[in-house]
Structure formats: C-alpha cells, structure tokens
SERODO-810522 format. One record per residue: y, x, z of N, C-alpha, C, O in turn. Coordinates in pm, whole numbers, plus 50000, padded with zeros to 5 digits. Each point is the difference from the previous one (the first is absolute). Layout:
YXZYXZYXZYXZ
...
//
This chain:
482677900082549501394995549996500334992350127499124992550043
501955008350016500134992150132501584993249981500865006049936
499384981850124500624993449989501495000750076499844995950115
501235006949867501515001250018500084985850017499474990549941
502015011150235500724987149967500454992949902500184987950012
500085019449862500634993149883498764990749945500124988449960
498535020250047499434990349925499214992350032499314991949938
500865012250211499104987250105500764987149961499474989949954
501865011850070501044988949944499604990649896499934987749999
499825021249916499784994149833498594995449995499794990649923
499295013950139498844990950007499834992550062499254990749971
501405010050142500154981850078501524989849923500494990250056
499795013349862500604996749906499344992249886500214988549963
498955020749991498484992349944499574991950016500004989849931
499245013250212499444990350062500714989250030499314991550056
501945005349927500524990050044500674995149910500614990150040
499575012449849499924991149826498784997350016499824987949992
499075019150030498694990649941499494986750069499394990649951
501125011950200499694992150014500724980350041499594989750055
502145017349844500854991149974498924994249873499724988750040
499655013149848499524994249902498884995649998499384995349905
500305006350207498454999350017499394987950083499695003650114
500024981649859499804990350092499745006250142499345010450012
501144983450085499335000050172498735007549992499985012050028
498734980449927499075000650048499365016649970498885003350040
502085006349879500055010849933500115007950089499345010150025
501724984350037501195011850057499745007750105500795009050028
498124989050045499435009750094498695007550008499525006650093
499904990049751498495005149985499775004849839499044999249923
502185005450064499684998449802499645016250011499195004349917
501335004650177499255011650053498534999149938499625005349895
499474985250213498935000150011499224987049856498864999049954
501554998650037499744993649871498845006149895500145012049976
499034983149976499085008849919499824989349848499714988149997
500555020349901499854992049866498594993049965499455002249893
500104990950185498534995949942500544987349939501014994350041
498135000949842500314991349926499094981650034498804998950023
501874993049973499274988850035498804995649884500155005849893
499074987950110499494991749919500934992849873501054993850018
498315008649852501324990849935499654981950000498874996050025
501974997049951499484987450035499874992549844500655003849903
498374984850097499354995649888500934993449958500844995250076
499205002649746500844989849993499574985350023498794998450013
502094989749995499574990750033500884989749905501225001849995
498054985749914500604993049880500094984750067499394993550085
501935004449807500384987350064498674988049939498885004849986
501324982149987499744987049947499675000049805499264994449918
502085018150086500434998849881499395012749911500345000449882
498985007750157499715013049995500335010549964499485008249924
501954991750165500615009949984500155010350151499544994550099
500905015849917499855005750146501154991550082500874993549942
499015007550208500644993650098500265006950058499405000550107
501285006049876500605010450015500825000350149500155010650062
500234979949972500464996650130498614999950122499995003450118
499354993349826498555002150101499595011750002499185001250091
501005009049850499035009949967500045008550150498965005150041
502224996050032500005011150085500364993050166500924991850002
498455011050114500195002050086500745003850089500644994450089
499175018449870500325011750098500575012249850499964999949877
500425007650211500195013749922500115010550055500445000150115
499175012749817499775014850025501135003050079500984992650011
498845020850056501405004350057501205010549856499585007549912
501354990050106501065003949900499945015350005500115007450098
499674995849753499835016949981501525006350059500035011350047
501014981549947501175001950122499615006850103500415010850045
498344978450008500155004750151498425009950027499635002750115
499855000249803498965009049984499024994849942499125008149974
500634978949987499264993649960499655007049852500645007449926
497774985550067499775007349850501014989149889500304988049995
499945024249929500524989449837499314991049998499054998150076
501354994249827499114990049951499265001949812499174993749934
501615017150044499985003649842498715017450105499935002050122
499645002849808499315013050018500655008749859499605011649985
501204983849932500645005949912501384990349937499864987749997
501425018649954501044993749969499614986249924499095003449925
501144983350060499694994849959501864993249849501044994050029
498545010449854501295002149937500194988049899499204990849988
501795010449954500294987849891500115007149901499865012350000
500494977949865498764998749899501365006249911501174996650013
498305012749902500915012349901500414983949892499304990149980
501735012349983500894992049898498504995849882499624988649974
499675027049961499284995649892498914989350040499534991249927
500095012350239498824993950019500314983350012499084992049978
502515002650065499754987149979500734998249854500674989849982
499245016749947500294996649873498724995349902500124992149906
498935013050124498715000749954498884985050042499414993249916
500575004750229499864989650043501024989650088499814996150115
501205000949808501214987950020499784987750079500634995350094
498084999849828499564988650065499165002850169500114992550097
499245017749896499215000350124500705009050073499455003750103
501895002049866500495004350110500604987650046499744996750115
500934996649822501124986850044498214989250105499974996750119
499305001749811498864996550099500395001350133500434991250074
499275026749962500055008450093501414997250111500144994950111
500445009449822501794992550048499694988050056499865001150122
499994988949839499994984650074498885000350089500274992650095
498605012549918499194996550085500485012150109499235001750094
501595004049902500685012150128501024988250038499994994950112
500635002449818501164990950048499364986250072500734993350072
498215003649910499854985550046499355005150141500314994650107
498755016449885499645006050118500735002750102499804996950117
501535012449812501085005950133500404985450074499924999650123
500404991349820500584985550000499284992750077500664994950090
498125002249910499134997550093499235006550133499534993950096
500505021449877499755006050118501145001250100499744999750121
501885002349821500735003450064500964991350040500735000850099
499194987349783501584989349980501085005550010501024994850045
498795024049883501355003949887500124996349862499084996149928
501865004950047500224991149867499515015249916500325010750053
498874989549813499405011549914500324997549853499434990749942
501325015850004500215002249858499615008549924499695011350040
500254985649850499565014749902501615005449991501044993849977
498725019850048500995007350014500735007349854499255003849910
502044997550078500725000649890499555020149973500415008549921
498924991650154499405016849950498564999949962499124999750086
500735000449842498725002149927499205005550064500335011550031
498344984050018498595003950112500294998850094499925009750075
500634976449978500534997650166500244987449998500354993949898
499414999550249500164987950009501085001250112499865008250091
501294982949903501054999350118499714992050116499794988349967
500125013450142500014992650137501924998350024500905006949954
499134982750122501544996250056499595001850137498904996550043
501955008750018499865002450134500954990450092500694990949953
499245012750192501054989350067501315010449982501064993850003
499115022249979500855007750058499905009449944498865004149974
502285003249984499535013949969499325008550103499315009849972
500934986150142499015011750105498644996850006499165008250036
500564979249926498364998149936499535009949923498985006950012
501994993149895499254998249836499615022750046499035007449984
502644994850082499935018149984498474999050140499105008450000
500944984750062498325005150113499004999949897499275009349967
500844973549967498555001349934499675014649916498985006650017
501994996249900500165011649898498865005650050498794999149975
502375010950154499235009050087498064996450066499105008250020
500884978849995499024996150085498745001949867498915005750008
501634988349891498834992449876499945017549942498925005549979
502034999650007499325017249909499035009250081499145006249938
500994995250247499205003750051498774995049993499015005850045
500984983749902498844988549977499055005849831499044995049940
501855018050033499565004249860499794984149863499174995949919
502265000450137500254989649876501305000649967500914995550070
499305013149766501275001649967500924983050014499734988049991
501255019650033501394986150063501565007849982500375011650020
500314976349934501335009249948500864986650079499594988649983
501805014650114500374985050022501305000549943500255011049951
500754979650040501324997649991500804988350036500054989249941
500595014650168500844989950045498954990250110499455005850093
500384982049891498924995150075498944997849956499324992250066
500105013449815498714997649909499535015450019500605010650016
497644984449973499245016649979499044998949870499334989950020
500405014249888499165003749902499005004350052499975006250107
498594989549787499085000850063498975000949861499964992049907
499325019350110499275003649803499194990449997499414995950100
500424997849747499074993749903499565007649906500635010049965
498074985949973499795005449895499074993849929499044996750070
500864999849795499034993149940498225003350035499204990749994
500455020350033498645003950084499764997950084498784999850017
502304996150130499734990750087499104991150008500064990449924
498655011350192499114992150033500484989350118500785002150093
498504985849871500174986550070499805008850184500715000350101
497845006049858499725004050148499875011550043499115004750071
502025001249874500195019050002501674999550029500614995550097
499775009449808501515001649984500604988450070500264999350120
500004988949762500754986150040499744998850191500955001450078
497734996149963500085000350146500815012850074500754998350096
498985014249846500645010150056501534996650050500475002350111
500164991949781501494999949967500504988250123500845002050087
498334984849891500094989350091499865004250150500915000550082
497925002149934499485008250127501345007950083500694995250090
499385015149861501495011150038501254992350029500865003850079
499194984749848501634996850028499694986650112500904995650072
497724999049928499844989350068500025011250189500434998450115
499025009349828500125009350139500905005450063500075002650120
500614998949800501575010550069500704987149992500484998350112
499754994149830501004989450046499764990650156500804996250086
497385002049895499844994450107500555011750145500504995550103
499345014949879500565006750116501464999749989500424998650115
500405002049815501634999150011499824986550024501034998650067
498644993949933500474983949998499304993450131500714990950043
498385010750016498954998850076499785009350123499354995250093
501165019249921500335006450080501285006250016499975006750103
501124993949841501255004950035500874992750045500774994849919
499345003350185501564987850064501335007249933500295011349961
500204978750045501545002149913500795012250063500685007349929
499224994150184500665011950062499695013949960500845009150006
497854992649950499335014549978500404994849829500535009949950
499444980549960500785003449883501195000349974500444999649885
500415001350243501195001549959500225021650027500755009349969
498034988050105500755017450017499205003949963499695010050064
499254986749806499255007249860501435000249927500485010149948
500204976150058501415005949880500625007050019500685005649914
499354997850233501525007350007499005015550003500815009250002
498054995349999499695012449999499825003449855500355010549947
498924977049984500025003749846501145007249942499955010249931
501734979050130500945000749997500595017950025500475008149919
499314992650193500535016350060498945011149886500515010649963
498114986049992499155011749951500775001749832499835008849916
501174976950081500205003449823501425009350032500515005749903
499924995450189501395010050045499735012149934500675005649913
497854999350160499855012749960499035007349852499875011849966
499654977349980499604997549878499384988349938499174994850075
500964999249803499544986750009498555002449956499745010049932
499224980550107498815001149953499445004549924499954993549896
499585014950106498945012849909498634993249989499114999050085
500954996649786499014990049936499245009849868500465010349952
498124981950007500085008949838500974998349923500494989150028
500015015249898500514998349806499464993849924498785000549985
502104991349942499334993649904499885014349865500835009050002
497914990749882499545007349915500074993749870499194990949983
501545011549928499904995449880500465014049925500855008350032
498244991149856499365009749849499955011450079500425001650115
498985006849804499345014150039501115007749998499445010150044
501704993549939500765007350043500314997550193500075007550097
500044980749884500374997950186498255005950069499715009450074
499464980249861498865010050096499475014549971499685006350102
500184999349793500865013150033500705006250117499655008650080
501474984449904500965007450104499404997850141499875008850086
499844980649922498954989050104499085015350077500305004650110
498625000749804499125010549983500325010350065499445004350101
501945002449812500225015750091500874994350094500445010550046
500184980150021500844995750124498585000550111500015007550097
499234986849882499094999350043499385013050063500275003850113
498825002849795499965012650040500835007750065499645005550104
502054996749825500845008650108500414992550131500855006250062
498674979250008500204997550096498915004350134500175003750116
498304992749770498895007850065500195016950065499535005050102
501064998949829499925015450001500975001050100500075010450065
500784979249959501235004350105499124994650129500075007850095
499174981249928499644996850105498935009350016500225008050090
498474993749840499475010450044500015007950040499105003150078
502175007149886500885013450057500414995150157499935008150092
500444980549928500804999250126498684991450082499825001850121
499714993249836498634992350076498645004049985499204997450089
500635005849857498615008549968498974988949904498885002849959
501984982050015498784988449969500365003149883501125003949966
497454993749935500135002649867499804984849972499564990450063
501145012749777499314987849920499194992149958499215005649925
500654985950085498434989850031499805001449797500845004549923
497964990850048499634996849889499944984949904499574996549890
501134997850223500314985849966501215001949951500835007950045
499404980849806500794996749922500454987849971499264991849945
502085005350090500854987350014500964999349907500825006650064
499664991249853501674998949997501024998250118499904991150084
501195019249914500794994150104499745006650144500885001750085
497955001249928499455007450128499485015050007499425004649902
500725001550188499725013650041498784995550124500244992850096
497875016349857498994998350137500695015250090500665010249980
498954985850080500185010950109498515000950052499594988450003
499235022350049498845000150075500525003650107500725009950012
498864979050117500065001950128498665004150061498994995849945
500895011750160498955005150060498824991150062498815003150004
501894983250053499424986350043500974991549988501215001949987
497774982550020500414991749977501444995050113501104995549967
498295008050184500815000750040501885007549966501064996150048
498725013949864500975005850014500774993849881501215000249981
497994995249957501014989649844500384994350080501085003450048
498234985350004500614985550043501345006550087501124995049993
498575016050084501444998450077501285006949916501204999650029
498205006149868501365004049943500584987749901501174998449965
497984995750009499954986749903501204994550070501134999549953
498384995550197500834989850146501995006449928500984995549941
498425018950131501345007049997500785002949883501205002450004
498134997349894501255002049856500644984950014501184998050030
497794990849940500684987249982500954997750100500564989449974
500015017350161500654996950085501075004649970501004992850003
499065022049955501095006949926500494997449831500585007749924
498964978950054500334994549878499415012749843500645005849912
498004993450121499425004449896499094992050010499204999550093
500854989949759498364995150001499035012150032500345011849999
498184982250036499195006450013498434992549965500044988149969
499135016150034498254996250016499095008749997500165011949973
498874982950054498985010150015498504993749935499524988950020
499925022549892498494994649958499125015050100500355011549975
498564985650130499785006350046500805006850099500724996350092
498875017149851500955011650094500535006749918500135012250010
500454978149854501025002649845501334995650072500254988149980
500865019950116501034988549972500884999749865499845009349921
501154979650046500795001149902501284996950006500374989150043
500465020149914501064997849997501004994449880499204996349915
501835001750045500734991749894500745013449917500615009450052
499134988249804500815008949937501494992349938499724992549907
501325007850115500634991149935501195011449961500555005050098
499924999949763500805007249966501514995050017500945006950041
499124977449914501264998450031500834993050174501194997650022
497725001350061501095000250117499395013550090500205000150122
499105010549818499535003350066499745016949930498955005650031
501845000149895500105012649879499265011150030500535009150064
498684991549912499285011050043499095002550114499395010550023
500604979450040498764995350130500555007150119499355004650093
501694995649895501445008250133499484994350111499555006350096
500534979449890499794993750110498554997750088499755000850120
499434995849763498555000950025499725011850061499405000350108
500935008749841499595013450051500515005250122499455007150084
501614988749913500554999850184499194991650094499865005450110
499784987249882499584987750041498835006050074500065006050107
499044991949830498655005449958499905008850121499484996950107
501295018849847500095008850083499744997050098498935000750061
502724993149982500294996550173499254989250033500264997950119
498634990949828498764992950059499095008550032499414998850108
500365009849818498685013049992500275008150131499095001250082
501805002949934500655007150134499724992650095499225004950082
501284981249944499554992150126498584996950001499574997850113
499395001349773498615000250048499685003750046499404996650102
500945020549821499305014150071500724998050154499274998750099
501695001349910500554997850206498604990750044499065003850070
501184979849853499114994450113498375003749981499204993750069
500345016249839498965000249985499334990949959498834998550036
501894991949864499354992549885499454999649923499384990049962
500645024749970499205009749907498525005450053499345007749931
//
C-alpha cells in the first residue's frame, strides 16, 4: 500500500494530536519507545500500620499512552452489583482504603462513587478528568469519567497488595504526568482538540451491560462487527472476553500499541493486552460499530503505509 497526499496529511495529522496529549518528554521518541515494564515498588507502612501510601513511589513507568507497558497485563474491572451485595462490609473496607490512598498519593479529593464498583476521583478540570480516562484505560484499568470526576473499579476481592495498589498506583501515575509534566499551554490545546474530536463524534467508550437480553445483543454486535473488520482488515478476533470490548489479534506488539496511539487520537477509546488490541462496543452512541469499524479500517490502512504491521 503506498501513501497519497491525502493521507500523508492525515497521518501527520496523527502525529500531531498525539503528540498534543502526550507530555514533552514523549513527543519526539514515543516512536522509539519500547514497553518494558519497571520493577513494582514495595509497599511501605506508616507509625500506625497502615500503608503510606504517599511514600510508596518515586518514580514511575513510562505511560502505555506513550508506548509504555500497561500497568494492568489484563483489564482490571469493578465489582458486578451481586458481588458487592454478598460482601457489603469488605467491599466498603476496599472503597476507603482506595480513597485514603488516591488522597494521599495524589491530594485528589476520592469518594465512593454513586455507581456501584467504583470509586470517584475530583479532578481540577474536565480536561483532566477526559486525559486521565484515556491515559488510566490504556493502563488496562477500567475508568468511566463525567464532568470533572473519573471512576475508578472496586471490588470486595480486592487485595491490599494486588488490586487496591493497582487502582492507587494508575491514577497516582497519570495524574502525576498531567500535573507534573503538562504546562498550562499544552492543556489548553488538549481542550480545544478533545473539543474539535467530539465535532466529529463524541467518544466511543464501552457500554454499560445490564441482564442478558442487552448482553446478548452485546454478543452478536460483537461478532457482526468482527466479521466487518476482518473482511476489510484481515485482523481477526482475539479470544479475550470483556464486557463492553471487542480483542482484535495484531501481528506485533508493535503494531497494537500504534494502532492503540491512533484510535485514542481519533476519539475511540482503545488498549491493548499483548498484541490483543481492543476496541469499545457501545450500541447506544455508537449502533452497530459504524464508527469503530471505520475507524479501525482507516488506522489499519495507515499502518500497513507506514509499515507498522
């Protein structure tokens, strides 16, 4: 496949949303970037013996944004209605020790969130809260935001030093890079691009799933979206199962991560486990995966040009 003025255009177009969202230190090497994962760091307890959560971290990984590995190696999700119905008390546990964590790692204010298996962060801005979204799901940690707050899963099975750190970890990370590396100038023209990408459709996120008739429908949407991208891309369906998400098998890792870069630029969530990417099934802003499936396509097309594939 070889590349036309039109779409030389549109990929330095690309390239130049990504690297509007993407801290400085990104913006001229996220090319070359390689997902290796850091060491995870120990926890460390206060006086009182509880974690200190403010001590725990240093430094941090590079942002699966910018090629960096996730920090999840699989979606990390919140907790089904029955499951905190069952354990009440140790999910609400779970809840406060995320909230006292986010609170101390980040000094955002953290609530238990009025949706059941999520804890709320307050942000400074809505152009926070829509980066983190984007930043924390490539991070393979489900996140839903609204307005200047982002949701962030709980679940009564949540481990002190599994999950609960997972959740803390991710948001202590992507905030420290919006807050710590973005000067006010590069977030004002994250808003105004967020701004221009909802012109042409607004964020293509998962669906929410409730009773078996919706996942059902969930099921064959699914499949007939597979079958449309396959036909036009040749990537089949991964064997991983999400709610809400469509895997896609990419050939290499390289070639997820960059289609990963490029959907989220064109306002399709995205992530990647491996060389699984995934895309968002959402029926109601999104009927029939019209959009996904366009999408998709025309990213798949510019790989094959730059030989990403």
């Amino acid at each position: 496949m070889t590349v036309n003025v039109a779409d030389r255009r549109a990929l330095d177009a690309l390239d130049l949303r990504l690297k509007t969202i993407l801290p400085k230190a990104y913006q001229d090497s996220y090319e070359q970037l390689q997902p290796v994962p850091m060491g995870s760091a120990a926890l460390k307890y206060g006086s009182d013996g509880k974690v200190a959560w403010n001590e725990v971290w240093t430094t941090f990984c590079d942002l699966a944004m910018a090629g960096g590995p996730p920090h999840k190696g699989a979606l990390l999700e919140p907790a089904r209605p029955d499951q905190i119905d069952a354990e009440p008390d140790r999910y609400t546990d779970v809840v406060e020790e995320i909230c006292r964590g986010i609170t101390m790692a980040t000094e955002l204010q953290a609530k238990r969130s009025p949706r059941a298996g999520w804890v709320r962060v307050v942000c400074y801005s809505e152009t926070m809260a829509e980066w983190l979204l984007r930043a924390i799901v490539m991070e393979n940690v489900a996140a839903r935001s609204e307005g200047m707050t982002v949701d962030l899963p709980a679940a009564p099975n949540f481990r002190l030093e599994k999950e609960i750190k997972n959740v803390i970890t991710v948001i202590a990370k992507t905030s420290h890079y919006w807050l710590g590396h973005m000067p006010r100038g590069q977030r004002g023209a994250i808003a105004d691009l967020f701004a221009e990408m909802a012109k042409a459709w607004p964020l293509i996120e998962p669906g929410s799933l409730g009773g078996r008739a919706v996942a059902d429908a969930h099921d064959v949407a699914a499949t007939a979206i597979a079958e449309q991208i396959h036909g036009q891309t040749g990537l089949r369906a991964s064997s991983h199962r999400y709610a809400g998400w469509l895997g896609l098998e990419c050939p290499s890792v390289r070639a997820a991560v960059w289609m990963m870069r490029a959907l989220v630029v064109s306002n399709v969530l995205s992530r990647r486990e491996g060389t699984a990417l995934f895309v968002p099934l959402n029926q109601a802003i999104d009927p029939g995966g019209q959009t996904v499936v366009r999408t998709v396509t025309r990213v798949h097309g510019f790989a094959t040009a730059r030989q990403a594939l």
